[in-house]
C-alpha positions in Angstrom: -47.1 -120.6 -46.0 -47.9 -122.6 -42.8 -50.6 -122.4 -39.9 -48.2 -121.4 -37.0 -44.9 -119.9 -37.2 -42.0 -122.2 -36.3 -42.3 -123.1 -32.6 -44.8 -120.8 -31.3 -47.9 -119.5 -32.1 -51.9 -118.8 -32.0 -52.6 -122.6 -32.8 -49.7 -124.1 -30.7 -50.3 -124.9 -27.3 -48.7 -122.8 -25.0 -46.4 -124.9 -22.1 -46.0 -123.8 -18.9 -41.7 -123.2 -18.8 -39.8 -124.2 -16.1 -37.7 -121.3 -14.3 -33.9 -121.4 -14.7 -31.6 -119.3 -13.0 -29.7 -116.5 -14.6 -26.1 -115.8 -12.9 -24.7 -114.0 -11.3 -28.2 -111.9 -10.3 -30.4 -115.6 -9.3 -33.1 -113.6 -11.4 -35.5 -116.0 -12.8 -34.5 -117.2 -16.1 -37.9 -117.3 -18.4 -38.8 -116.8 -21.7 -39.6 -112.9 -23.2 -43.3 -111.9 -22.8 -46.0 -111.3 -25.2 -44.9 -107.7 -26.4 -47.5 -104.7 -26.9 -49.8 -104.8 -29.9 -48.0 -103.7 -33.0 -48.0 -101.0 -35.1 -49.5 -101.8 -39.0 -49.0 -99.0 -41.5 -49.3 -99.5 -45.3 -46.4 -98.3 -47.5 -46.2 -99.7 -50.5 -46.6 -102.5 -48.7 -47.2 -103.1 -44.7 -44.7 -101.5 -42.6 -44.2 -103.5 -39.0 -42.8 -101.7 -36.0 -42.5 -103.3 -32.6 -40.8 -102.6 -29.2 -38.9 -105.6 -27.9 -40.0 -107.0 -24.2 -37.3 -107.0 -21.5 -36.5 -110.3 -20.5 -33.7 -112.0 -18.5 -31.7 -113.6 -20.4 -32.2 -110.8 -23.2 -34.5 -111.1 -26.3 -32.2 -112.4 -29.2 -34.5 -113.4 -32.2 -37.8 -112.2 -32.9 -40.2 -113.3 -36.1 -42.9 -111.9 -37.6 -46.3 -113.7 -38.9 -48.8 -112.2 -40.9 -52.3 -112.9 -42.7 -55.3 -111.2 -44.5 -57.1 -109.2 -41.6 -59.7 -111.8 -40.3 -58.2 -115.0 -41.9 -57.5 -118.1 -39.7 -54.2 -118.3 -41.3 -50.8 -117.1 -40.0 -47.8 -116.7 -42.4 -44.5 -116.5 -41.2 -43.2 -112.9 -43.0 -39.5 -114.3 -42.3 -37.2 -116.4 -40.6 -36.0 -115.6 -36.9 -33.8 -112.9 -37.0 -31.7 -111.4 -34.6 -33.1 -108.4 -32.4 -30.4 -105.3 -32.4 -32.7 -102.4 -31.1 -35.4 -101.9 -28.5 -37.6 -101.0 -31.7 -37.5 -102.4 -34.6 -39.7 -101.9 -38.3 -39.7 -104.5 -41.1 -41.6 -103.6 -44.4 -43.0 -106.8 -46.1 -44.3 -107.0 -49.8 -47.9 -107.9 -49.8 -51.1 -106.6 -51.8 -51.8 -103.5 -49.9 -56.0 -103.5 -51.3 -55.8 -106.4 -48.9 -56.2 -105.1 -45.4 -53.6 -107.3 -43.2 -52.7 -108.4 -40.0 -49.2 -108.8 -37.9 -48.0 -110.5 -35.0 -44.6 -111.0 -33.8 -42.6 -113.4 -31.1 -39.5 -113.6 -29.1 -37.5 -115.9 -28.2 -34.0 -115.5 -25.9 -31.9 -118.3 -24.5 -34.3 -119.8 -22.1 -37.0 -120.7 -24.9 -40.0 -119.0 -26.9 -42.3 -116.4 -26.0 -46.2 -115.5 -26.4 -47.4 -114.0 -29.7 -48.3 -110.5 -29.6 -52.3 -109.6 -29.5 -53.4 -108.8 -32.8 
């Protein structure tokens, strides 16, 4: 268990990125944006669901990071994986008498995203 999530994160300074160009459109090339809250559900553990941010170049990883509701600490729930749906659900293994928090992140070509609000 670590503090931030690999890359990105509440305790990482956020950078300003520098717009690239997508072809053939000249659409502004950034990273994905902080996607809507999420959805926590307990179910035998905590069941995740998220909608994926539209982004140019497309989303193609997204991680989640969790905690005990209220902690300062942030636990990555898995690696990066790749996105395949605009929704997607993960249920993770964790004591369900402890209430718990979830963010996720993006990332596409161009770089990472914002966490989601908790």
């Amino acid at each position: 268990c670590y503090h931030s999530p690999a890359g990105c994160g509440p305790s990482s300074p956020s950078s300003s990125p520098t717009a690239a160009f997508f072809q053939p459109a000249l659409v502004p090339a950034l990273p994905p944006a902080a996607p809507a809250p999420l959805c926590v559900t307990t179910l035998g553990g905590i069941l995740v669901r998220w909608s994926i941010p539209k982004a140019v170049p497309p989303v193609t990883m997204s991680q989640v990071a969790l905690r005990p509701a209220g902690s300062g600490n942030w636990c990555a729930a898995a690696q990066w994986r790749p996105v395949s749906a605009p929704q997607c659900e993960m249920l993770y293994e964790v004591d369900i008498a402890i209430p718990h928090e979830a963010i996720v992140c993006f990332r596409n070509d161009v770089g990472l995203g914002e966490w989601s609000a908790v």
